[in-house]
C-alpha positions in Angstrom: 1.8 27.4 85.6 1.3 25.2 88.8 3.0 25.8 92.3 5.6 23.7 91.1 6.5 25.1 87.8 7.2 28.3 89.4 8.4 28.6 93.0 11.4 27.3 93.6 13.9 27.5 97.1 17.5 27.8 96.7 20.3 28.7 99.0 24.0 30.3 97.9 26.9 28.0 99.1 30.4 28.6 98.9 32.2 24.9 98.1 35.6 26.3 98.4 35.3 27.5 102.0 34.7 24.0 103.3 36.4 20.9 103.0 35.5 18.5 100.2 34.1 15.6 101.9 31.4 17.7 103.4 29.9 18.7 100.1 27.8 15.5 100.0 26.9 15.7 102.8 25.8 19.7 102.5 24.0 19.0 99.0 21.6 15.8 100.8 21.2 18.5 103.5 19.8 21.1 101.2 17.6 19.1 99.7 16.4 17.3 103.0 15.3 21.6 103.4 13.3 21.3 100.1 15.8 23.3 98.1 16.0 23.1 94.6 18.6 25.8 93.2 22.3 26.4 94.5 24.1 29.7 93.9 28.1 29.3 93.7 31.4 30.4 92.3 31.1 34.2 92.0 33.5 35.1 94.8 36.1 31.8 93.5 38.4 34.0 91.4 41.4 33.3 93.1 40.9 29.9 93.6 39.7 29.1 89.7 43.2 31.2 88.2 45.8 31.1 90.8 48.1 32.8 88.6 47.7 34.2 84.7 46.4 31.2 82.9 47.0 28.6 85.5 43.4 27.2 85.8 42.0 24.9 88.5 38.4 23.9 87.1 38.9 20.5 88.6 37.4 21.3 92.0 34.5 23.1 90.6 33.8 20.3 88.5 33.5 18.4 91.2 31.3 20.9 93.3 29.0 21.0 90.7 28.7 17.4 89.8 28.0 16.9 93.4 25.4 18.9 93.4 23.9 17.5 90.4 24.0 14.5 91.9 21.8 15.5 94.8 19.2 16.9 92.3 20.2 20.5 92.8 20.3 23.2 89.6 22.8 25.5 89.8 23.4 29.2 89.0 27.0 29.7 88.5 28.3 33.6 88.9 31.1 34.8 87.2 33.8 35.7 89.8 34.9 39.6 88.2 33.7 40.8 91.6 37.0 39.9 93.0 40.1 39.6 91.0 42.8 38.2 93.0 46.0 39.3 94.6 48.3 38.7 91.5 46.4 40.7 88.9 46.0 43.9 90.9 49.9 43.7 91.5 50.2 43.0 87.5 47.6 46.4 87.0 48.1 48.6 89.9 46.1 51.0 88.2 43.0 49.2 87.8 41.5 50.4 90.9 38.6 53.3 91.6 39.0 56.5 92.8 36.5 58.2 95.1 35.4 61.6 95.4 38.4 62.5 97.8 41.1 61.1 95.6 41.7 58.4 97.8 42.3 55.0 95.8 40.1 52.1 97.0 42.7 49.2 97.1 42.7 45.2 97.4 41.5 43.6 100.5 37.5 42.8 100.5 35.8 43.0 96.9 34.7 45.2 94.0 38.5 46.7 93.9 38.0 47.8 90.0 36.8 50.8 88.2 34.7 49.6 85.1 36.4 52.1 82.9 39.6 50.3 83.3 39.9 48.3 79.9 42.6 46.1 80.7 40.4 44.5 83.2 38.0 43.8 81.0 40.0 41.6 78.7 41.1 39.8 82.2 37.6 39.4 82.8 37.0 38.1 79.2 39.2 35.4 79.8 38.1 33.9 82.9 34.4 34.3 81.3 35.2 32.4 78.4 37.3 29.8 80.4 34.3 29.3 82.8 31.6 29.4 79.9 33.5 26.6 77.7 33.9 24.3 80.2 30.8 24.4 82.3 28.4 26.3 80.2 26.4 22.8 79.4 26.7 21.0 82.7 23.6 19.4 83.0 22.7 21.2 86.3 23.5 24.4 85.0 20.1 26.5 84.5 21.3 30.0 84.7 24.0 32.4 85.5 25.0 35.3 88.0 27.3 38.3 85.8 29.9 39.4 88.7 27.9 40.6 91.6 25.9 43.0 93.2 27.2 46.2 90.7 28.3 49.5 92.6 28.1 48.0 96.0 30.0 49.8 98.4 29.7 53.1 96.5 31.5 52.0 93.6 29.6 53.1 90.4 31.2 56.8 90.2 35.3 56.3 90.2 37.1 59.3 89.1 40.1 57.4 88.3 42.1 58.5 85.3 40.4 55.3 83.4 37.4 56.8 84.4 37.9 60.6 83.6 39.4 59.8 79.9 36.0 57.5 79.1 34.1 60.3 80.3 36.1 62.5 78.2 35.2 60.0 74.9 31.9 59.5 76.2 31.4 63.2 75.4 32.7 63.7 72.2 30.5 60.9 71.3 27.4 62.7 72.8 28.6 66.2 71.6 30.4 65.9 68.9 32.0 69.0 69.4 33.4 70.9 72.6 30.7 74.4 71.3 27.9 71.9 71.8 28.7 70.5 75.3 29.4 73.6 76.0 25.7 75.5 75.0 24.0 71.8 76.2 25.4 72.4 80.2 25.4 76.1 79.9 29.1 76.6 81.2 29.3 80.2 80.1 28.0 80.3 83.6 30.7 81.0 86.1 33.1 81.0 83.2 33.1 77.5 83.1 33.6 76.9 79.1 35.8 74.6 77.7 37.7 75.0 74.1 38.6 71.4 74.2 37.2 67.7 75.4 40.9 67.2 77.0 40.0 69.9 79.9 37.3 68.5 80.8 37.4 66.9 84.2 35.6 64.4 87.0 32.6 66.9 88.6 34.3 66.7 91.8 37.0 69.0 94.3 35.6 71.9 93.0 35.4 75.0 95.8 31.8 74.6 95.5 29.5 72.6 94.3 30.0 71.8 90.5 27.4 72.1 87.7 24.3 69.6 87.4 24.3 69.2 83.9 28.4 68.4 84.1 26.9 65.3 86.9 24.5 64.1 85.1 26.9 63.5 82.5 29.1 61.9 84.3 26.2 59.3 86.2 25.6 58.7 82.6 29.0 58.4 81.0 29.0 55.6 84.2 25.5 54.3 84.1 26.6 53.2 80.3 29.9 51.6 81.7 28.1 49.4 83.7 26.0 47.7 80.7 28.9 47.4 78.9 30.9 45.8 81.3 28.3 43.8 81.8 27.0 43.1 77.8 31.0 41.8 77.6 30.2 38.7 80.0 26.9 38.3 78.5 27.7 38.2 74.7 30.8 35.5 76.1 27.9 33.4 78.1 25.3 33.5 75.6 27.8 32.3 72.6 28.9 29.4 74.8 26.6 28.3 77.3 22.7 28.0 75.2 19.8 27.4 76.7 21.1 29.2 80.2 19.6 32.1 81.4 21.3 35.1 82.5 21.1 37.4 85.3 22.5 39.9 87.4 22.0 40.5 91.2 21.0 43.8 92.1 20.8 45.5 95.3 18.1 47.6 97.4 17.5 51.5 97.4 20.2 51.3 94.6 20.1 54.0 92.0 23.7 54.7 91.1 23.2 53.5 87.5 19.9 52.4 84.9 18.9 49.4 86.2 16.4 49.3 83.6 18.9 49.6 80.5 21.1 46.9 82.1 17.9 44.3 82.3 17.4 44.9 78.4 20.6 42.6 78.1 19.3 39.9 80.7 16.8 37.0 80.7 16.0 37.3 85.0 16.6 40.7 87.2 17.5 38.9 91.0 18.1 41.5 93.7 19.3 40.6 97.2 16.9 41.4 100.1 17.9 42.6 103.6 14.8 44.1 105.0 16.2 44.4 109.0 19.5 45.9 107.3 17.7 48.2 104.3 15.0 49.4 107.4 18.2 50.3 110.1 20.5 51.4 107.1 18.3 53.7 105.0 15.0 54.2 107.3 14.4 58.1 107.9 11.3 57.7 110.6 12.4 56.8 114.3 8.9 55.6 114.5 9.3 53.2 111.6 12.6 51.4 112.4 11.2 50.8 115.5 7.6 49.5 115.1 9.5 47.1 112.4 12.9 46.6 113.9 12.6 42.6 113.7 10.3 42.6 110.7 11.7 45.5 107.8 8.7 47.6 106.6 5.5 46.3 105.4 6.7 47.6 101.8 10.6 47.8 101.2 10.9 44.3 100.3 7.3 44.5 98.1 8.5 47.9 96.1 11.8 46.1 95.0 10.1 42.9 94.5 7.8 44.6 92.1 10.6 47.1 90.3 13.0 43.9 89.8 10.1 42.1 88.0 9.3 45.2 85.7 12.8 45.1 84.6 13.1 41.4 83.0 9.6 41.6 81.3 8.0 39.7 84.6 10.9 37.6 85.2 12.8 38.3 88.9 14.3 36.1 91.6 15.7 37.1 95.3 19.1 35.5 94.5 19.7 36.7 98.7 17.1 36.3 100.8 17.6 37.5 104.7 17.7 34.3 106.9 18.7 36.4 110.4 20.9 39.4 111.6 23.2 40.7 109.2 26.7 42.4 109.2 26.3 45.5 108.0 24.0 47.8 109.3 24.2 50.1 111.9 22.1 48.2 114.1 21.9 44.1 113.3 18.3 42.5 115.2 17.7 39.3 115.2 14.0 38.8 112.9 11.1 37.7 114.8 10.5 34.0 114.4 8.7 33.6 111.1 9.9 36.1 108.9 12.2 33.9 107.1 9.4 32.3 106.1 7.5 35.1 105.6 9.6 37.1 103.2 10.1 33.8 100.8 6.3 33.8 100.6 6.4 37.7 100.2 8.8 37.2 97.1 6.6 34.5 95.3 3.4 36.3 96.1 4.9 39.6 93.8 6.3 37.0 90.6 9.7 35.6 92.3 10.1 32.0 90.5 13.1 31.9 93.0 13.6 32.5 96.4 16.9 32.0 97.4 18.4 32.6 101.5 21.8 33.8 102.0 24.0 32.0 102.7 24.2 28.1 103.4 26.5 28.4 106.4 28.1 31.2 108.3 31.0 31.5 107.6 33.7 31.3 111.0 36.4 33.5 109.6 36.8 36.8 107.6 34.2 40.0 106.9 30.8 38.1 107.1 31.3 36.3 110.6 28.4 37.9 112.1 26.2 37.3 109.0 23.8 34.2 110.4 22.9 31.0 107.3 20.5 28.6 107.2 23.5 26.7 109.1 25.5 27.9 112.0 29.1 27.8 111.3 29.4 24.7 113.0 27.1 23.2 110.7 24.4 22.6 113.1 20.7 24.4 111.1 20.3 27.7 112.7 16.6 29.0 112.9 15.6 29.7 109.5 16.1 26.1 108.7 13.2 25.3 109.7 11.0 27.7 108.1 12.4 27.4 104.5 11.6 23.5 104.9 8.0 24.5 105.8 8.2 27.0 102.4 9.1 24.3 100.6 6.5 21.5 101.7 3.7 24.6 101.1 4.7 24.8 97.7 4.4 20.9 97.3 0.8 21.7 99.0 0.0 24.1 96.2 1.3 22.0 93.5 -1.2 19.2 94.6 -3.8 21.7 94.7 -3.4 22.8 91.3 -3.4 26.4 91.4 -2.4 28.5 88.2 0.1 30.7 89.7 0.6 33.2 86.3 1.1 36.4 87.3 -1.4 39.0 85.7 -1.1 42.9 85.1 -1.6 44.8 88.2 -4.4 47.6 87.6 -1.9 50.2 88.9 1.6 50.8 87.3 4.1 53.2 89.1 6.7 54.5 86.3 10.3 54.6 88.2 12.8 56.8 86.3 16.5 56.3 86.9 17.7 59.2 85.4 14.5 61.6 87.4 16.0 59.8 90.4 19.3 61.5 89.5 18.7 64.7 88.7 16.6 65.3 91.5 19.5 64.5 93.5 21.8 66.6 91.5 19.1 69.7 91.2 19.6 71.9 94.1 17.1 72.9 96.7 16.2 69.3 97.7 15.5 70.4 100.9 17.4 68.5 103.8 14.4 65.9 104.0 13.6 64.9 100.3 14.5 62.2 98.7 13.5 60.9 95.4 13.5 57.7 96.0 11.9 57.6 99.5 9.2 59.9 98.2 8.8 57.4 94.7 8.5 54.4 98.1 5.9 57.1 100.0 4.1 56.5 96.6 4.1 52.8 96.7 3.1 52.3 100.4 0.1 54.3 100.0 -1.5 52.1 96.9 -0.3 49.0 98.9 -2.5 50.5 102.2 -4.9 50.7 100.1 -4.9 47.2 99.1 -3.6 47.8 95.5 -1.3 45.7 93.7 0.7 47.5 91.6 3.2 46.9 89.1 6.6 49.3 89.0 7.4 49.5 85.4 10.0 51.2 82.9 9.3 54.7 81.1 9.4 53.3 78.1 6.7 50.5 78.9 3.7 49.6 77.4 0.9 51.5 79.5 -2.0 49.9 78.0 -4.9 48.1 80.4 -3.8 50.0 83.5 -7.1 51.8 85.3 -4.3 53.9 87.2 -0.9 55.1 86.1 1.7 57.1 89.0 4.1 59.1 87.4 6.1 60.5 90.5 9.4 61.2 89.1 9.3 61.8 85.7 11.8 64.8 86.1 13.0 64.7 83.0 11.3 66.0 79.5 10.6 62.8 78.6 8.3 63.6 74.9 8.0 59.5 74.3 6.7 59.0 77.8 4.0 62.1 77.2 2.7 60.5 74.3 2.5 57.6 75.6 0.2 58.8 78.5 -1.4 60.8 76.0 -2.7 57.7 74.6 -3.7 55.3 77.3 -7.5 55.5 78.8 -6.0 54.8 82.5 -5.9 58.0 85.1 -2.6 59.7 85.1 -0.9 61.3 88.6 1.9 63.7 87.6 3.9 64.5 91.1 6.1 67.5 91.7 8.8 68.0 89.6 7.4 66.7 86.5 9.2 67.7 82.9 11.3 70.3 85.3 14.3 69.9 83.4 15.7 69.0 79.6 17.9 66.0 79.0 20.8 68.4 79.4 19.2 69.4 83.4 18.3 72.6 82.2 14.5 74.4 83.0 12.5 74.1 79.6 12.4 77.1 77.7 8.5 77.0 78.1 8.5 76.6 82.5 7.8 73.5 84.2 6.1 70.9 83.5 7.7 71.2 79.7 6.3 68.7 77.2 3.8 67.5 80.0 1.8 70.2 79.4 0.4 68.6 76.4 -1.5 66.6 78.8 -2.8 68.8 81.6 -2.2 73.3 81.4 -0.2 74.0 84.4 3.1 75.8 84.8 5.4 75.9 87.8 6.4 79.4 88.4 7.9 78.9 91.9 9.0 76.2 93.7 9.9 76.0 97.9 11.3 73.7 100.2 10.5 73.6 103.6 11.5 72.4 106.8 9.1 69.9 108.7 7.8 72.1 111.3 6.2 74.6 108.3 3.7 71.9 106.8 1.1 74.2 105.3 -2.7 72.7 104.8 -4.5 72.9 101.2 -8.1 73.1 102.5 -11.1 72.8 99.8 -12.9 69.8 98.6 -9.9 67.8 100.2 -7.4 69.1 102.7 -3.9 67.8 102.7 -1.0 68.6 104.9 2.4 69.2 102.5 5.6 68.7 103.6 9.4 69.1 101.8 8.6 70.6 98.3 5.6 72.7 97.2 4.8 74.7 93.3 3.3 78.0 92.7 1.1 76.6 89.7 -0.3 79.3 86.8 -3.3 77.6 85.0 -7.0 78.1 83.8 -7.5 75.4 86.0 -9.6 75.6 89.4 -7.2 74.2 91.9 -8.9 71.7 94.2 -7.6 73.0 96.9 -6.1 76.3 98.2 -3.4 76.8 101.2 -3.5 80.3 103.3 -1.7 81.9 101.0 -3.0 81.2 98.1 -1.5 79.0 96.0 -3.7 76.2 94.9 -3.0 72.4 95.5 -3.8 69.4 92.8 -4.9 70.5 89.5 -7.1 67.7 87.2 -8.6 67.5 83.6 -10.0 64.7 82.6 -8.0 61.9 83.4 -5.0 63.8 83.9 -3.9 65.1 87.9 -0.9 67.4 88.3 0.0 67.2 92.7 2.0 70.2 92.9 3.3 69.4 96.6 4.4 66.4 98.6 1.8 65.1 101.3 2.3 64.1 104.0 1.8 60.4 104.2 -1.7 60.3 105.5 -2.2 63.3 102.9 -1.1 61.1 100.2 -3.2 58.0 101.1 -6.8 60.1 101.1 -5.7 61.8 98.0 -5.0 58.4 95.8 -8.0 56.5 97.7 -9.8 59.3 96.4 -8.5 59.4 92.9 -8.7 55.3 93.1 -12.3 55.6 93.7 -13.0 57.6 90.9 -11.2 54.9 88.4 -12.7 52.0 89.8 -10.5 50.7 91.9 -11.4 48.3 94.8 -10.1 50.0 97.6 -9.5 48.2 100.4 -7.9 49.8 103.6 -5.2 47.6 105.3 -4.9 47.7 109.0 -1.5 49.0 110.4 1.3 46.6 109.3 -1.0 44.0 106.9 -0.2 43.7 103.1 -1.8 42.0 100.3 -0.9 40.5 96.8 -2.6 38.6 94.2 -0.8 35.9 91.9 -2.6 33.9 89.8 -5.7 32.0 91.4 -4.1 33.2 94.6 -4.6 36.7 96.8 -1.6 36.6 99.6 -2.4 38.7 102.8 0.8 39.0 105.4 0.6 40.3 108.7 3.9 42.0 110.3 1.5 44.2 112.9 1.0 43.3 116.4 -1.8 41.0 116.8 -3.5 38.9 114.8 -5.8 39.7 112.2 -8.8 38.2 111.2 -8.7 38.2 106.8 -12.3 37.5 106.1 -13.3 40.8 107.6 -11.2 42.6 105.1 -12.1 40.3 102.2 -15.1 38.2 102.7 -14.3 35.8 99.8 -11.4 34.4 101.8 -13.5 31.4 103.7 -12.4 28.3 104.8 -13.2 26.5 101.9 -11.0 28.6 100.0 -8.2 28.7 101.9 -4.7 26.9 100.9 -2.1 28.5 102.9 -1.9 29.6 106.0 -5.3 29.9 108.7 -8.2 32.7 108.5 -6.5 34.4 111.5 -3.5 35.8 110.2 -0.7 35.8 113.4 2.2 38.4 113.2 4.6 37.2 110.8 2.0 35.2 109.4 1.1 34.6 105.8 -2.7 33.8 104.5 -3.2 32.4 100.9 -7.0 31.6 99.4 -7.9 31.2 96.0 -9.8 34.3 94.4 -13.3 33.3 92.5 
């Protein structure tokens, strides 16, 4: 595969916000910018059907035929994110519920509960409709299904849709009311039921409600989602061959099995916001503001790498960042380059699209103060600029002829869904844990190390990996133990490992419960602790613990010992059990260390520098303070070499050579 065959630009435009005679004009813009792929329609619902089965395809056809015109593909998205005005007044009860029974109404977007059936024979219709009459438009090379699922916390609904699919959902699972009854041990607190019809939503209980009953219900609406979304799929696929299909997910999203949904896609996207993901969901002070007008040096790269584990190697950023968004708490302006920077980021991890969001600002409604690659005049706004230059690199690399295949990275991280889930739903967490911020923790310190990694599905094939990081397996997961048992790569179990049954129960047998087959430890005690009681495990390493730490019981010589005497990291073999959570630093010696002894190349980043191979190609990108010279952290990077970017690597700066 050559530059050209894979990296593409593309922008998302909304044709029914401006006036038709501009749309020439817009489409010989985009490509004077270099793009390539145009995202529209998915927010068009109320212009497509402006009442029950009065359809205006008309303008679309001539959006698209525009655009074709140009030279630009398109990637048409189903518009079920929005239903208009007229059906919510026909189904007034289509509509979530949150967790304080207050209904979440019309007036912005994703005002439905997927449980709601009726809606989905609405949504049926206007799929078909669109998939008849455009699915083999000859600039039609993919679609979007709805967009951006369970944004604005609207996964869990506890609508009375919702509560009676939950209550089928568990007579499917259960079979009988004695069985969910032993399976979430509700003869505590008197809690049993003698019939699925009393069951209830896991919420407005006086105190908190049972695990087992919530993990249920995540379930009962993690398999909602796919099957909302298998509905549009099954209509697209019948009548629209050739197209691929996707969906857009979000970042440090975990409200339902992105992994399962994928299974029923040909391309994972995901929207990128690193300024509004770092001010949003950043838990260090120190952090958000070293990288206020960059995003960390690995939010973007984690999701980057989990979206393209999800589609077999196949991901896009369907919404790249151009400038401030709307959204966050705090809304900076990015540093002059970054636009750039994070498309290069994207295509260095796999992405055979990078796409910025949006064409234009928009001058009226929610996402006025959300910049484009336009100002909402229509004069180009900053990021112009640098996507143009994106684009006439990747020409450069095309006439270069560089084979940009991406390879298996020697280090896979296994990402869990459902762990994710019950560690949120176990109780104590301690105030400053978080699954999915430790699982990130995880991440960054491979990528310090210079390590690419790949962040892959429990149920993926292990095989070839020199190093395999298994930090929240919670669940008993039997298949996933036999398949480590059978791989030749080193193994690093994390706290919490096997700690409960499918049903969030402890196993019968202690901690770490079927992954005991694979290394003799048992957790007898577990603590969390606040951040000013960080004890140090000193021995033949010394790490400083934070959050969560396990009393382990083993014939095993700990390598390490805290004051008290509990041991800290176990190993046979292959096989590591980490029984605490370092601290950062903690966990960066600990995995160079293990690294080492696999074989790794270990090469130490300096603050705020990243690297990534694809293909013939190693990336490095620099989001630190000053520039950085890249042959003194890899010598095989000389001038010669060399296709992107210089030797000295400025802030916001991307370096590209081709590897020997």
């Amino acid at each position: 595969m050559t530059a050209s065959d894979t990296l593409r630009t593309g922008v998302c435009y909304y044709p029914e916000h401006w006036p038709e005679e501009r749309w020439e004009q817009d489409a010989a813009h985009m490509r004077r910018l270099g793009l390539s792929v145009v995202r529209i329609g998915e927010f068009a619902w109320s212009r497509l059907e402006t009442a029950d089965g009065e359809w205006h395809f008309d303008w679309l056809q001539r959006a698209m035929d525009t655009l074709h015109a140009a030279g630009l593909s398109i990637v048409l998205g189903t518009p079920t994110a929005t239903p208009p005005a007229w059906l919510v007044k026909r189904h007034p009860d289509m509509f979530a519920v949150d967790e304080h029974g207050h209904t979440r109404g019309f007036g912005s977007r994703r005002h439905y509960c997927f449980s709601y059936q009726p809606y989905h024979e609405h949504c049926k219709r206007i799929v078909t409709a669109l998939a008849e009459r455009f699915g083999k438009h000859p600039a039609l090379i993919a679609w979007q299904t709805d967009n951006e699922y369970g944004c604005h916390d609207t996964i869990l609904s506890y609508s009375p849709a919702a509560v009676e699919q939950f209550r089928q959902w568990c007579k499917e699972r259960y079979s009988d009311i004695a069985s969910l009854n032993a399976a979430w041990g509700n003869v505590f607190w008197s809690m049993e039921y003698s019939d699925f019809s009393e069951i209830e939503a896991p919420v407005g209980a006086v105190t908190e409600t049972n695990p087992a009953h919530r993990l249920a219900y995540w379930r009962c609406a993690s398999d909602a989602v796919i099957a909302f979304d298998r509905v549009q799929v099954d209509i697209i696929r019948a009548h629209s061959p050739g197209r691929d299909v996707s969906h857009n997910f979000m970042g440090n999203f975990v409200e339902f099995d992105h992994h399962a949904l994928s299974r029923q896609l040909d391309i994972a996207t995901w929207d990128s916001y690193p300024l509004g993901f770092l001010t949003r969901d950043g838990v260090d002070p120190d952090e958000q503001k070293r990288y206020l007008r960059t995003g960390s040096p690995d939010g973007a790269a984690f999701h980057h790498d989990l979206y393209r584990g999800c589609c077999k190697g196949r991901f896009w950023v369907m919404e790249q960042q151009p400038g401030p968004v709307n959204w966050a708490p705090y809304n900076p302006s990015p540093r002059d380059g970054m636009a750039r920077y994070w498309g290069w980021e994207a295509f260095a991890h796999g992405a055979e699209v990078t796409s910025w969001f949006r064409w234009r600002q928009a001058p009226f409604a929610q996402e006025q103060m959300h910049t484009g690659l336009l100002l909402s005049n229509g004069e180009e706004d900053v990021a112009a600029a640098e996507v143009l230059q994106v684009a006439q690199e990747i020409d450069a690399l095309q006439t270069a002829g560089v084979d940009l295949t991406t390879q298996q990275a020697p280090v896979a991280l296994v990402f869990d869904y459902t762990g994710d889930r019950v560690q949120r739903n176990q109780q104590p967490d301690g105030r400053t844990h978080d699954p999915l911020l430790f699982t990130q923790q995880v991440y960054s310190a491979c990528r310090r190390l210079g390590l690419d990694i790949d962040v892959v599905a429990p149920d993926s094939d292990l095989s070839g990996y020199a190093l395999i990081l298994v930090p929240n397996a919670t669940i008993e997961d039997t298949a996933l133990v036999a398949s480590l048992a059978q791989v030749d790569g080193t193994v690093v179990l994390f706290p919490r490992t096997g700690s409960r049954t499918t049903e969030s129960a402890i196993p019968d047998a202690l901690p770490p419960g079927a992954f005991r087959q694979l290394i003799d430890v048992t957790v007898v005690r577990s603590e969390t602790l606040p951040p000013e009681e960080c004890p140090v495990a000193r021995g033949a390493e010394t790490s400083t613990v934070m959050s969560w730490r396990e009393r382990i019981r083993s014939p095993l010589t700990p390598i390490a010992t805290f004051d008290d005497g509990w041991g800290f990291h176990y190993t046979k073999g292959r096989v590591h059990y980490i029984n605490a959570i370092p601290e950062p630093q903690s966990l960066e010696r600990l995995l160079q260390a293990i690294g080492q002894r696999c074989g790794l190349t270990i090469t130490t980043m300096p603050e705020g520098v990243r690297t990534r191979r694809r293909g013939q190609l190693r990336f490095a990108f620099n989001i630190g303070t000053g520039p950085v010279a890249i042959a003194k952290l890899f010598p095989e990077a000389t001038a010669e070499r060399v296709l992107l970017g210089a030797r000295m690597v400025e802030p916001a700066g991307v370096v590209a050579w081709r590897v020997a």
